[in-house]
Chimera marker file (.cmm) of the C-alpha trace (Angstrom):
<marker_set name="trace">
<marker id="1" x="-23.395" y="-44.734" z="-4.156" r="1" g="1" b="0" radius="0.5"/>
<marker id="2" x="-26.086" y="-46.630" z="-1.678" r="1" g="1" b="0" radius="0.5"/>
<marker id="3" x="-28.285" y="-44.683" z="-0.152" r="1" g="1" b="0" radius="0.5"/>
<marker id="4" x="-27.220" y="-45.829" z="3.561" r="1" g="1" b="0" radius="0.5"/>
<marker id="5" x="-24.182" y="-43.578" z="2.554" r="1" g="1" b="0" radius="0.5"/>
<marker id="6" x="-25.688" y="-40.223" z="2.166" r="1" g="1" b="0" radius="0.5"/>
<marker id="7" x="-28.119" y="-41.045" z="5.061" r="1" g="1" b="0" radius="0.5"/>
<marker id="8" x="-24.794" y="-41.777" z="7.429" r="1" g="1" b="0" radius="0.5"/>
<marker id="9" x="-23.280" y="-37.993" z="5.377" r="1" g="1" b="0" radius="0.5"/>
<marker id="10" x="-26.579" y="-36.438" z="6.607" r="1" g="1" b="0" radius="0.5"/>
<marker id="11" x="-26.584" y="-37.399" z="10.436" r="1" g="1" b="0" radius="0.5"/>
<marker id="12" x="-22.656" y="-36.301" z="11.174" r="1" g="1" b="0" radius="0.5"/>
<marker id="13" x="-23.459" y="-33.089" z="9.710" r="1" g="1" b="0" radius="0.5"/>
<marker id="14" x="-26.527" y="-32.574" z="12.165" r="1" g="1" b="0" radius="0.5"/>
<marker id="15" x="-24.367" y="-33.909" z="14.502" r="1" g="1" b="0" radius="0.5"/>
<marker id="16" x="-21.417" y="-31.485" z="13.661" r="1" g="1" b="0" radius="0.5"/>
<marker id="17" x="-23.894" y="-28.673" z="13.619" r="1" g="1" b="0" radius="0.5"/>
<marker id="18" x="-25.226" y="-29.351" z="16.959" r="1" g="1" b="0" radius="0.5"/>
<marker id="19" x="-21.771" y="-30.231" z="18.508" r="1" g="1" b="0" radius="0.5"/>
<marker id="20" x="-20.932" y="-26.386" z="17.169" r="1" g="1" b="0" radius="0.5"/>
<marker id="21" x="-23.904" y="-25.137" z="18.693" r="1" g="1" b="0" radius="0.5"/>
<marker id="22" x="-23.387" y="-25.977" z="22.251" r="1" g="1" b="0" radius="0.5"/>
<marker id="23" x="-19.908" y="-24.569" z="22.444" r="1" g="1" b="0" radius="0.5"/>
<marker id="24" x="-19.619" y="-20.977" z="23.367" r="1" g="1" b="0" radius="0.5"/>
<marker id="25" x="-18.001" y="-18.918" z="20.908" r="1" g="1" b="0" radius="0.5"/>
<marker id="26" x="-17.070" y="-21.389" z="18.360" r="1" g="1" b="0" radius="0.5"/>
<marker id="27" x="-20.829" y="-21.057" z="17.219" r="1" g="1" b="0" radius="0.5"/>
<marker id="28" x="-20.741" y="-17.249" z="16.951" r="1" g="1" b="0" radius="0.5"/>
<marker id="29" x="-17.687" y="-17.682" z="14.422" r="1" g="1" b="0" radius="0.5"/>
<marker id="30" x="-19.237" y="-19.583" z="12.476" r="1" g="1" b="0" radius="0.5"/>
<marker id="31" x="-22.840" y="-18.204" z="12.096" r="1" g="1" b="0" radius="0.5"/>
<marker id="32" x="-21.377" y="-13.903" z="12.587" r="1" g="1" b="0" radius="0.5"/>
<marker id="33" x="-19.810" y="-12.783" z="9.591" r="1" g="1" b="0" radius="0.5"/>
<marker id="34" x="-16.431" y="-10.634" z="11.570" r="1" g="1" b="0" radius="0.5"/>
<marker id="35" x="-16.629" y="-6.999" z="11.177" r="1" g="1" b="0" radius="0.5"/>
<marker id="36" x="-14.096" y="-5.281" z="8.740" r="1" g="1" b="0" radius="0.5"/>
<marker id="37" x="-12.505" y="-2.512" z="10.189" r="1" g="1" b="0" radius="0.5"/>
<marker id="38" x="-12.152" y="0.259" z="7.822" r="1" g="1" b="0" radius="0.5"/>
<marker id="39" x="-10.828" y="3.659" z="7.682" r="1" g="1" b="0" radius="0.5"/>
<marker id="40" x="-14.017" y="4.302" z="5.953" r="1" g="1" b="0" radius="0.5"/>
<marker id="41" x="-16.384" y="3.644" z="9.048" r="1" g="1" b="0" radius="0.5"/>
<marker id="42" x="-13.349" y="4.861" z="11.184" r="1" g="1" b="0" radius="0.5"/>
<marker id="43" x="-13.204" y="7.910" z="9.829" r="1" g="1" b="0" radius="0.5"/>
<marker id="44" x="-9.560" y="8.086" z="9.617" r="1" g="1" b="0" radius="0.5"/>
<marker id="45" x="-7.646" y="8.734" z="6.122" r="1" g="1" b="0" radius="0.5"/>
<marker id="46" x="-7.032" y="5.700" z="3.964" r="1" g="1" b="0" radius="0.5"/>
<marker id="47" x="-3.147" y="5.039" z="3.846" r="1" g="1" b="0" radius="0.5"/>
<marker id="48" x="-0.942" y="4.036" z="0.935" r="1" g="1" b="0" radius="0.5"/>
<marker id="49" x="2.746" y="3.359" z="0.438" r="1" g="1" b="0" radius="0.5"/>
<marker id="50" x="3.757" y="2.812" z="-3.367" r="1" g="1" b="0" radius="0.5"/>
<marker id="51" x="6.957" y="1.467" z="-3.322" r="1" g="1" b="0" radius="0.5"/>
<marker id="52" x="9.206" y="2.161" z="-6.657" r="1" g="1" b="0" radius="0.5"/>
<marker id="53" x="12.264" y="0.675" z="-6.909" r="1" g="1" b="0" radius="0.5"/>
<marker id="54" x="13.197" y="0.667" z="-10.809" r="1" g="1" b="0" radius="0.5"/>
<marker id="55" x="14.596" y="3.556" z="-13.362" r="1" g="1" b="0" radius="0.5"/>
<marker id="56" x="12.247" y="2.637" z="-15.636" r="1" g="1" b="0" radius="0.5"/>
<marker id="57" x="9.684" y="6.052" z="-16.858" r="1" g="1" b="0" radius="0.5"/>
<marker id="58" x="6.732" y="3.507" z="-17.588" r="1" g="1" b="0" radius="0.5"/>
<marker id="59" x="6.695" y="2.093" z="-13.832" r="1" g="1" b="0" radius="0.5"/>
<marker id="60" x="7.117" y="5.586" z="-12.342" r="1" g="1" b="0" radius="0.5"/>
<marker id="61" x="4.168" y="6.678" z="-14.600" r="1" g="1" b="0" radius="0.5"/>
<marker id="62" x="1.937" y="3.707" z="-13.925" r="1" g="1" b="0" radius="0.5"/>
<marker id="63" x="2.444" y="4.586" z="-9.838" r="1" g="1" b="0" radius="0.5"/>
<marker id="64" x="1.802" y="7.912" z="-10.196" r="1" g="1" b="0" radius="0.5"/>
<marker id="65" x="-1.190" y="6.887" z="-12.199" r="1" g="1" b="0" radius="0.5"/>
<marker id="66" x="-2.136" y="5.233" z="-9.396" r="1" g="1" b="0" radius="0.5"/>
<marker id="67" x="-1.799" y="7.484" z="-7.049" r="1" g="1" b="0" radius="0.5"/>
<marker id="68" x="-3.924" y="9.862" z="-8.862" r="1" g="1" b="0" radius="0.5"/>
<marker id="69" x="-7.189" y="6.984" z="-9.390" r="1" g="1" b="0" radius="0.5"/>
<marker id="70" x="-6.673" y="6.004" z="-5.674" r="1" g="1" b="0" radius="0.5"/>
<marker id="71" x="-6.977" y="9.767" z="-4.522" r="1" g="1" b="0" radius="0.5"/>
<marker id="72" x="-9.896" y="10.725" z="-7.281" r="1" g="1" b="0" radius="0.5"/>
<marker id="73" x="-11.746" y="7.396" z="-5.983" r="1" g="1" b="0" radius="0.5"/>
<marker id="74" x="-11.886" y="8.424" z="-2.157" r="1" g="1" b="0" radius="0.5"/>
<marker id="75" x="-11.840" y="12.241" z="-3.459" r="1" g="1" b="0" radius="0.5"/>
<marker id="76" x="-15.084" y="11.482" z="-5.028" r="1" g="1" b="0" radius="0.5"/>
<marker id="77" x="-16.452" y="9.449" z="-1.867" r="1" g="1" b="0" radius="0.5"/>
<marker id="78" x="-15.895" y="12.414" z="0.530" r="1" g="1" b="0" radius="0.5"/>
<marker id="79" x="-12.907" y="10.564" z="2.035" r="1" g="1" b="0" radius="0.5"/>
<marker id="80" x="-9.633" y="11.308" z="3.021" r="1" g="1" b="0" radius="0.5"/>
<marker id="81" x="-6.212" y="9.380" z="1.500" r="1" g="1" b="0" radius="0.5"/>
<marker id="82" x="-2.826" y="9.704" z="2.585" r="1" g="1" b="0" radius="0.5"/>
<marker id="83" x="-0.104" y="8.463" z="0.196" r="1" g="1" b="0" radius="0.5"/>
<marker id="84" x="3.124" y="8.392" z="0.192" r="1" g="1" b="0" radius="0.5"/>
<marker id="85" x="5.934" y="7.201" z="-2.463" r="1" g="1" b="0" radius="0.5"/>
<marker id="86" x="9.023" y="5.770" z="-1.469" r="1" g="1" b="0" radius="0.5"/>
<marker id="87" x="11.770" y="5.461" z="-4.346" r="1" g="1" b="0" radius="0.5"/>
<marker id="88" x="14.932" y="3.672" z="-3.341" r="1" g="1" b="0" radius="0.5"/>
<marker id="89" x="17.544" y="1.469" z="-5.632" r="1" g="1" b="0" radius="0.5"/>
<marker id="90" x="17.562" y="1.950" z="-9.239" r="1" g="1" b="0" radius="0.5"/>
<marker id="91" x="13.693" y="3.594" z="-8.484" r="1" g="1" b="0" radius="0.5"/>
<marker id="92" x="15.337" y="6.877" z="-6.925" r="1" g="1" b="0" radius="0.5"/>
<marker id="93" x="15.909" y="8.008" z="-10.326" r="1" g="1" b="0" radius="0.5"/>
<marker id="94" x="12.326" y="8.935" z="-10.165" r="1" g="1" b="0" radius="0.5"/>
<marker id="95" x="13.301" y="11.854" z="-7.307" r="1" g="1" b="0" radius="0.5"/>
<marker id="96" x="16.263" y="12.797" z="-8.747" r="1" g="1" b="0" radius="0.5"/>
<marker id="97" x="16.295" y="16.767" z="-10.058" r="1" g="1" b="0" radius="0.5"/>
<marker id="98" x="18.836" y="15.583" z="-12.786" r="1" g="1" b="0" radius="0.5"/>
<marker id="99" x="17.517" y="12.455" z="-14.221" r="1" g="1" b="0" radius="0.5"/>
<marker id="100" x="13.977" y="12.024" z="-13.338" r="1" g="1" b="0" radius="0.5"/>
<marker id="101" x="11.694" y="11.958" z="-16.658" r="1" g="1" b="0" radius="0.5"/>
<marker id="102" x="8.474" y="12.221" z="-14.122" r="1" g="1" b="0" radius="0.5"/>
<marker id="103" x="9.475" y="15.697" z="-12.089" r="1" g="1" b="0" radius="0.5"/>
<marker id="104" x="7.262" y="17.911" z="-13.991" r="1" g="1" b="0" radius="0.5"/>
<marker id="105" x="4.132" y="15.493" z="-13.178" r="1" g="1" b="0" radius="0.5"/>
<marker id="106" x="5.194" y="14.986" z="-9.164" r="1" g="1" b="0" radius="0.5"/>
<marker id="107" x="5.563" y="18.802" z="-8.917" r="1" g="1" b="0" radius="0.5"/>
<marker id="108" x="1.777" y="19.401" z="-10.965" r="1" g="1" b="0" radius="0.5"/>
<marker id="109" x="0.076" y="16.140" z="-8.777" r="1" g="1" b="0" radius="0.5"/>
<marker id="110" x="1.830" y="17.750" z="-5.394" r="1" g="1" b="0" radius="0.5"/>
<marker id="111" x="0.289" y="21.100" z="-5.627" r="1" g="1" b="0" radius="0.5"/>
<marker id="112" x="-2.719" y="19.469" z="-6.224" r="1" g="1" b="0" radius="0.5"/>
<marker id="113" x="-2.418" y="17.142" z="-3.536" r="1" g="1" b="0" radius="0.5"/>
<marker id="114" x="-1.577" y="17.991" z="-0.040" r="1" g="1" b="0" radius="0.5"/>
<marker id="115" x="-1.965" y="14.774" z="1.213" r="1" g="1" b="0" radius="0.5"/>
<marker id="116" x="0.400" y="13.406" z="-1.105" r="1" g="1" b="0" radius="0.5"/>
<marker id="117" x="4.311" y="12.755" z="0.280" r="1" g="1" b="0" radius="0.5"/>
<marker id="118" x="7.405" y="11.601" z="-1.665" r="1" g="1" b="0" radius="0.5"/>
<marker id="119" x="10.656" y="9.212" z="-0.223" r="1" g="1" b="0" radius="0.5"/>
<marker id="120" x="13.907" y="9.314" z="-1.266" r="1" g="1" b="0" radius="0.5"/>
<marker id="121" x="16.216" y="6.533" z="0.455" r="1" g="1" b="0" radius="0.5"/>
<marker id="122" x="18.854" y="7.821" z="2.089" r="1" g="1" b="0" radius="0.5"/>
<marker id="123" x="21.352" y="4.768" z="1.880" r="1" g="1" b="0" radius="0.5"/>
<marker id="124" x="20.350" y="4.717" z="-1.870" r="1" g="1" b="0" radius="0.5"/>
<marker id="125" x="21.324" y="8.557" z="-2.170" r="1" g="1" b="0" radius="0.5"/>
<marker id="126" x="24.642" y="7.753" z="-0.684" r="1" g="1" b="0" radius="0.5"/>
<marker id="127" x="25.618" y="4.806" z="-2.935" r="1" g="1" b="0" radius="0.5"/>
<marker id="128" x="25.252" y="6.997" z="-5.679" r="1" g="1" b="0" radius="0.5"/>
<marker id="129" x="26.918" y="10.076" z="-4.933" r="1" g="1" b="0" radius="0.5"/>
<marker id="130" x="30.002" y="7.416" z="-4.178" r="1" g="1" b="0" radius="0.5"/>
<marker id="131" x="29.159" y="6.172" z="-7.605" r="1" g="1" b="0" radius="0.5"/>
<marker id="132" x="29.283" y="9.298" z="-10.187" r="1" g="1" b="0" radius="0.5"/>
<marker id="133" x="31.706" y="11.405" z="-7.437" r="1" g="1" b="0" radius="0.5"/>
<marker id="134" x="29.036" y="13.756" z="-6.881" r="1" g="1" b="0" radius="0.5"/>
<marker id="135" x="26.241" y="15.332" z="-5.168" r="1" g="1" b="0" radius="0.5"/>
<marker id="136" x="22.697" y="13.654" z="-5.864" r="1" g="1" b="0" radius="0.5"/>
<marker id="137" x="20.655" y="16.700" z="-6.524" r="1" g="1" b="0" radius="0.5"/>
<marker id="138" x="16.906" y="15.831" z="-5.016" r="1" g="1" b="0" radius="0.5"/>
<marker id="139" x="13.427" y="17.331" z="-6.427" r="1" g="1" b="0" radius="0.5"/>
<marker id="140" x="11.964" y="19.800" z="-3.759" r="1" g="1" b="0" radius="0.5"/>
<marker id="141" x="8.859" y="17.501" z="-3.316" r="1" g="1" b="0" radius="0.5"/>
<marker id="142" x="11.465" y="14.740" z="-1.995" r="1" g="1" b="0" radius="0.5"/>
<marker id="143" x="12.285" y="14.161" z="1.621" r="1" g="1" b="0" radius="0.5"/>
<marker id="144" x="14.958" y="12.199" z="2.562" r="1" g="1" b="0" radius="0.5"/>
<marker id="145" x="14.513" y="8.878" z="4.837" r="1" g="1" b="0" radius="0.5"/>
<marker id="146" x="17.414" y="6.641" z="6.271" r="1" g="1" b="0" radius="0.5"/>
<marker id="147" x="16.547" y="3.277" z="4.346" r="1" g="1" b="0" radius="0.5"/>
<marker id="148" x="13.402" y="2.973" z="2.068" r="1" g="1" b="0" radius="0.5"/>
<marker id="149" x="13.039" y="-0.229" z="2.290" r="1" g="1" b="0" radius="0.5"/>
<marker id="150" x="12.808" y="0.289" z="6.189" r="1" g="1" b="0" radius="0.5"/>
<marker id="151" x="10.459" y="3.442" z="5.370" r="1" g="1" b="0" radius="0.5"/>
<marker id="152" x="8.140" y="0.478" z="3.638" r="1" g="1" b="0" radius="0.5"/>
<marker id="153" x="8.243" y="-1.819" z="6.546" r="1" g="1" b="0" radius="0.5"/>
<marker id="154" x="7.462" y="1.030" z="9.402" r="1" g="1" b="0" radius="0.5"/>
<marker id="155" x="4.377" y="2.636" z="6.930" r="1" g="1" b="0" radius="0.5"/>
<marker id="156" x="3.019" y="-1.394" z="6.386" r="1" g="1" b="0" radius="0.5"/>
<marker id="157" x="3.503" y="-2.128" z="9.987" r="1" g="1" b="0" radius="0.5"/>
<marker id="158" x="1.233" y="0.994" z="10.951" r="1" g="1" b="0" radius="0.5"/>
<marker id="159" x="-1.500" y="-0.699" z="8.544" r="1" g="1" b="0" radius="0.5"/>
<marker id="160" x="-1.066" y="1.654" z="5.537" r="1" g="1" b="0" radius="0.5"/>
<marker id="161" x="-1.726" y="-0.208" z="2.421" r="1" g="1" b="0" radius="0.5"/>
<marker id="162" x="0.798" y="-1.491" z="-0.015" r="1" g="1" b="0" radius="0.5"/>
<marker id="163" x="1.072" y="-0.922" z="-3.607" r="1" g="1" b="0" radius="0.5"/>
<marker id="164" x="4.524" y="-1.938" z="-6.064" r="1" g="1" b="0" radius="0.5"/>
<marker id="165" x="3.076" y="-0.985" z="-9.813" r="1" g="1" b="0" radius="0.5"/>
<link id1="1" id2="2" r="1" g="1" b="0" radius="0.2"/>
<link id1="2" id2="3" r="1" g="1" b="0" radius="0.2"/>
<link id1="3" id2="4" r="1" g="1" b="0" radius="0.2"/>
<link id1="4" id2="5" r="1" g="1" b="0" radius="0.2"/>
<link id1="5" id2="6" r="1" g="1" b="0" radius="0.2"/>
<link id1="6" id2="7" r="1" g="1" b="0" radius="0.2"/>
<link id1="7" id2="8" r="1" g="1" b="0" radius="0.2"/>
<link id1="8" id2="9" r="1" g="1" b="0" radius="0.2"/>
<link id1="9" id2="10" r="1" g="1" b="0" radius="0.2"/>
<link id1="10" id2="11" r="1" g="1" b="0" radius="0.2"/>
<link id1="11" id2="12" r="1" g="1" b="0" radius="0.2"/>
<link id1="12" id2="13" r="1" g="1" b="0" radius="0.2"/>
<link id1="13" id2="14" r="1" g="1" b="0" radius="0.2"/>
<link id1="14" id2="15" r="1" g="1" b="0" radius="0.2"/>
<link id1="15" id2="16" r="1" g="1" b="0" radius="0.2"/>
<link id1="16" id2="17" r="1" g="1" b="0" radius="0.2"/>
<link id1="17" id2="18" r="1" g="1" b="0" radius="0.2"/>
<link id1="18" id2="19" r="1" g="1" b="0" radius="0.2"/>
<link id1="19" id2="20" r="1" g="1" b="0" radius="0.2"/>
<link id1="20" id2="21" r="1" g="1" b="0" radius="0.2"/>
<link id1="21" id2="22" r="1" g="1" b="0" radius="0.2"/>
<link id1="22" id2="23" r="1" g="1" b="0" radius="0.2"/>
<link id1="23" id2="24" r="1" g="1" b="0" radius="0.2"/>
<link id1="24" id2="25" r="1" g="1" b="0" radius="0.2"/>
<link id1="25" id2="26" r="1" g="1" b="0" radius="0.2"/>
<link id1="26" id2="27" r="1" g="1" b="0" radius="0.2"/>
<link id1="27" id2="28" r="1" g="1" b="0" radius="0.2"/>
<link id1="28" id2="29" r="1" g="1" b="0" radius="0.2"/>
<link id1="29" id2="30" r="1" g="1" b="0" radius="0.2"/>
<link id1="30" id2="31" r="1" g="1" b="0" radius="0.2"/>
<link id1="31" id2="32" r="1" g="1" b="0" radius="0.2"/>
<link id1="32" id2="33" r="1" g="1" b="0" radius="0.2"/>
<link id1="33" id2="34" r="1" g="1" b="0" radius="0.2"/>
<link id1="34" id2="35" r="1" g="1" b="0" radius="0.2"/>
<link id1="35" id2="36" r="1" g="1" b="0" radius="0.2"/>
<link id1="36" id2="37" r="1" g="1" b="0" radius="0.2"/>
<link id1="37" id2="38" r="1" g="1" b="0" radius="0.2"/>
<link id1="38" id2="39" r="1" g="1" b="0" radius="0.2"/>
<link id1="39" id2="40" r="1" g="1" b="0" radius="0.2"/>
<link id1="40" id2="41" r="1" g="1" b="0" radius="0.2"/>
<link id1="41" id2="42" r="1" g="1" b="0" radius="0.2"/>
<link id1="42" id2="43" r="1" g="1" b="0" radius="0.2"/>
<link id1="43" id2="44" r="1" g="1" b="0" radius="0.2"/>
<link id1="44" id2="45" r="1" g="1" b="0" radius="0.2"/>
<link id1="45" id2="46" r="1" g="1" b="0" radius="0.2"/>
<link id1="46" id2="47" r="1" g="1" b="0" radius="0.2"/>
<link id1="47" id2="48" r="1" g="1" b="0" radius="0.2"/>
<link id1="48" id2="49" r="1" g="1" b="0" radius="0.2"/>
<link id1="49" id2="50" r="1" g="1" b="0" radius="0.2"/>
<link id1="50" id2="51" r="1" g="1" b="0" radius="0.2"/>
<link id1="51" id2="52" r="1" g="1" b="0" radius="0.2"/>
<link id1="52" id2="53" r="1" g="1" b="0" radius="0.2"/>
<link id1="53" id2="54" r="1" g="1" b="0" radius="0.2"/>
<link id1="54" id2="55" r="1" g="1" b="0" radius="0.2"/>
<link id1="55" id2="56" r="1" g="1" b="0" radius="0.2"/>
<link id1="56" id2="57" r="1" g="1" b="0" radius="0.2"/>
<link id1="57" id2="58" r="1" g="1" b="0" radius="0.2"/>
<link id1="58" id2="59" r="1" g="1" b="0" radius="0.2"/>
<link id1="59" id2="60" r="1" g="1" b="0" radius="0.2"/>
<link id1="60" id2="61" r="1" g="1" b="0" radius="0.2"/>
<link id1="61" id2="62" r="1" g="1" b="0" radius="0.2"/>
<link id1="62" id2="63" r="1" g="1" b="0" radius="0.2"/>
<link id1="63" id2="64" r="1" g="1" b="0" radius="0.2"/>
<link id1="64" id2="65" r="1" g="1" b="0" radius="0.2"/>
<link id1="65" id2="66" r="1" g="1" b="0" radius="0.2"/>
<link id1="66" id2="67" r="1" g="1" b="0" radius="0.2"/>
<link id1="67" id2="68" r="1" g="1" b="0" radius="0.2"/>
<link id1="68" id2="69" r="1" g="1" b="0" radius="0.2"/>
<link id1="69" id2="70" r="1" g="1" b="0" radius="0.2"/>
<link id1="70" id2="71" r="1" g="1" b="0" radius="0.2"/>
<link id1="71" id2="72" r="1" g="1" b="0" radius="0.2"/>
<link id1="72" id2="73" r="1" g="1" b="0" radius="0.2"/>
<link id1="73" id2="74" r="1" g="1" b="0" radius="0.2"/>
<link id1="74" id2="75" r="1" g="1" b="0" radius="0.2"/>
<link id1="75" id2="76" r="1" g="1" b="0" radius="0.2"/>
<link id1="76" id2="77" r="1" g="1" b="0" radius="0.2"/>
<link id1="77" id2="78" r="1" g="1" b="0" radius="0.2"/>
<link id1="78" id2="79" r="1" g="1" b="0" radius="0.2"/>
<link id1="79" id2="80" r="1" g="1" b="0" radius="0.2"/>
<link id1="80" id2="81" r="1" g="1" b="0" radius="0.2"/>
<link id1="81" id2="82" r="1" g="1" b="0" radius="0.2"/>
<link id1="82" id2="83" r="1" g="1" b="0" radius="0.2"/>
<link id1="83" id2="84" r="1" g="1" b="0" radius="0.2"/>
<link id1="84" id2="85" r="1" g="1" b="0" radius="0.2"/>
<link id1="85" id2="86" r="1" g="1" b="0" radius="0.2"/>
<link id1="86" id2="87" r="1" g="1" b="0" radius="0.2"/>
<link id1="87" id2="88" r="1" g="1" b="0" radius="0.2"/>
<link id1="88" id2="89" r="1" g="1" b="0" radius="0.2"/>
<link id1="89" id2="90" r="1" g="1" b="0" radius="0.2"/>
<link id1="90" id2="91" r="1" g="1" b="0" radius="0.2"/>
<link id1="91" id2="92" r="1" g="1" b="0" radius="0.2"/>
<link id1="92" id2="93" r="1" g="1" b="0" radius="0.2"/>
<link id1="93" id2="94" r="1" g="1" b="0" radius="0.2"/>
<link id1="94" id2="95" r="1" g="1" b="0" radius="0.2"/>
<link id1="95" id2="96" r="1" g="1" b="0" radius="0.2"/>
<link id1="96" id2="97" r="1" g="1" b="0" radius="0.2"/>
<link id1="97" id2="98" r="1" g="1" b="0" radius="0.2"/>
<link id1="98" id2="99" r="1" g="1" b="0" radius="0.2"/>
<link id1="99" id2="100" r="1" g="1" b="0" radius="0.2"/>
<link id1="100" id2="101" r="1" g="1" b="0" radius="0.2"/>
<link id1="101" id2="102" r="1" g="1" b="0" radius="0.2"/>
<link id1="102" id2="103" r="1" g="1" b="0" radius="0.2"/>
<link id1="103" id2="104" r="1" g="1" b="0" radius="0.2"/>
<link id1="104" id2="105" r="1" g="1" b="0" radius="0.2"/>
<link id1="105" id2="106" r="1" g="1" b="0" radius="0.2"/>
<link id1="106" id2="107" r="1" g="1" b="0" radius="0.2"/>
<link id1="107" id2="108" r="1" g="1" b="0" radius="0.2"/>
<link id1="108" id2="109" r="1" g="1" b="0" radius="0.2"/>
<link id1="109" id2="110" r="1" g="1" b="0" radius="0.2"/>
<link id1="110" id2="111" r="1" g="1" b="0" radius="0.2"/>
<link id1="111" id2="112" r="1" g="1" b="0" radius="0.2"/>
<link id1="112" id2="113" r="1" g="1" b="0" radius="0.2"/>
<link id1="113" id2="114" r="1" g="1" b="0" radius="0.2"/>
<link id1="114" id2="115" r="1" g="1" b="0" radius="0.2"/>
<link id1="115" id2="116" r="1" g="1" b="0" radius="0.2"/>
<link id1="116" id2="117" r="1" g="1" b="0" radius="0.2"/>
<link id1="117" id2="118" r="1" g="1" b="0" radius="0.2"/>
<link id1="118" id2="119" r="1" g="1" b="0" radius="0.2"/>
<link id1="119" id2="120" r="1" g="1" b="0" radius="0.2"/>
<link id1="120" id2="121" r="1" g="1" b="0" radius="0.2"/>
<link id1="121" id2="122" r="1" g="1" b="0" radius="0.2"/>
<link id1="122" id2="123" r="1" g="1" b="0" radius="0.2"/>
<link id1="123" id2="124" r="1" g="1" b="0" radius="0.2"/>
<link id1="124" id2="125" r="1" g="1" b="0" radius="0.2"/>
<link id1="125" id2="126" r="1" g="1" b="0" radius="0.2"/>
<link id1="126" id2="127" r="1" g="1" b="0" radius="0.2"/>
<link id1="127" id2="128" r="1" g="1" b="0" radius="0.2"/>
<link id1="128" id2="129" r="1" g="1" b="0" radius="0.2"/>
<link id1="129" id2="130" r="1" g="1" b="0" radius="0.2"/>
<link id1="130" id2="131" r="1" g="1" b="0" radius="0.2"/>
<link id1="131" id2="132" r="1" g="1" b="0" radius="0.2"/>
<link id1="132" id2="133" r="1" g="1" b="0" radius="0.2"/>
<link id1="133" id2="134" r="1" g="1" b="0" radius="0.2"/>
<link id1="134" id2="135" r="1" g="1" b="0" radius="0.2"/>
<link id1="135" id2="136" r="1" g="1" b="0" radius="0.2"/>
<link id1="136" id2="137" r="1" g="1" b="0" radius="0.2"/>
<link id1="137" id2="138" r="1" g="1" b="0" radius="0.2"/>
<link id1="138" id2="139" r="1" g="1" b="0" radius="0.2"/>
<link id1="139" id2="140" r="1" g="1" b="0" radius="0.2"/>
<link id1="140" id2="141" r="1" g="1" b="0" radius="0.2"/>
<link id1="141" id2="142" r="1" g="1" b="0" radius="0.2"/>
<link id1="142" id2="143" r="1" g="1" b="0" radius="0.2"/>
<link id1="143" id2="144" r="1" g="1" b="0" radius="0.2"/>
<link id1="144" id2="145" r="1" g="1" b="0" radius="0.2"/>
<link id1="145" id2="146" r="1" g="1" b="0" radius="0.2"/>
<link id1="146" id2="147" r="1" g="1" b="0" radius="0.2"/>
<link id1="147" id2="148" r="1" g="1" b="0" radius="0.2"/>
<link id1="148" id2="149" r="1" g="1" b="0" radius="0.2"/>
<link id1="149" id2="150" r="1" g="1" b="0" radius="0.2"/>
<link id1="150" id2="151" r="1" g="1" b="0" radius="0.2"/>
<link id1="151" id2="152" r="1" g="1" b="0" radius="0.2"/>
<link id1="152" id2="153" r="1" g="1" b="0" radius="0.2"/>
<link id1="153" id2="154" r="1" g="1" b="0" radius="0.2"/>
<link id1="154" id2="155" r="1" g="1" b="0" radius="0.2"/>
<link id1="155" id2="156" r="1" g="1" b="0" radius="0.2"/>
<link id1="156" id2="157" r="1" g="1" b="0" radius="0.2"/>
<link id1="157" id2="158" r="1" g="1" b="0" radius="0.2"/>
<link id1="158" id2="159" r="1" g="1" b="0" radius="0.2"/>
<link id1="159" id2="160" r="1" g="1" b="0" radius="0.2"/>
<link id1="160" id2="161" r="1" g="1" b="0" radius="0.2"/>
<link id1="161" id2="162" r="1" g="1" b="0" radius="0.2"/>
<link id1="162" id2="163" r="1" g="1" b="0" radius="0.2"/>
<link id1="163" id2="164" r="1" g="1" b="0" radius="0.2"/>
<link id1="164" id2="165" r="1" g="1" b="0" radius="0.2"/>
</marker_set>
């Protein structure tokens, strides 16, 4: 390329800069990095939703995995975590007192953690008591919501974090 060109490149950025420079505002964006607002410098607890909606033992392991690195990491940093796991669909299986392969481990992480809160979906709970013609036994650590997916939405709308293993 000729020279000329990279001369011509040169003077619109000056004249860019300087255009951004005289304009209130615009000029601040661009030279102020925006502040992140955390729950860490707010001192409010972090806030996760981990969403499970499969009957499948290895994803309801790997979210409770999860849940326990996320509350070690801001256990270790002094910092409060709230997390809670909402199971609806095939995923409900994970609450369930009769069929959950993962009940031992929520009752053992749930004594441990107070700050730790389990979902069952309610419409989910209904569709399959219709189903098998029978009461859907629940794990004690489970409290019952209308819709999980709505459960998701409200949580996420409030800012907590979102998290489907």
């Amino acid at each position: 390329m000729n020279r000329s060109f990279f001369i011509l490149a040169e003077a619109a950025s000056i004249a860019l800069a300087l255009a951004l420079s005289t304009q209130p505002g615009i000029s601040a964006q661009f030279r102020a990095p925006a502040k992140i607002s955390t729950a860490a410098n707010q001192k409010q607890p972090h806030q996760l939703v981990v969403q499970v909606d499969v009957n499948d033992p290895a994803v309801m392991n790997l979210a409770l995995n999860n849940v326990n690195n996320v509350a070690k990491h801001y256990g270790a940093l002094g910092q409060k975590v709230e997390i809670e796991v909402v199971a609806y669909g095939p995923g409900l299986h994970m609450l369930r007192e009769d069929t959950s392969p993962v009940k031992a481990r929520i009752k053992s992480m749930s004594e441990a953690m107070p700050q730790l809160a389990f979902s069952a979906c309610g419409n989910t709970r209904e569709n399959m008591t219709r189903a098998e013609a029978k009461d859907i036994p629940l794990i004690s650590q489970a409290k019952v919501v209308k819709a999980g997916v709505v459960r998701l939405m409200e949580l996420q709308e409030r800012g907590w974090s979102y998290l489907r293993p």
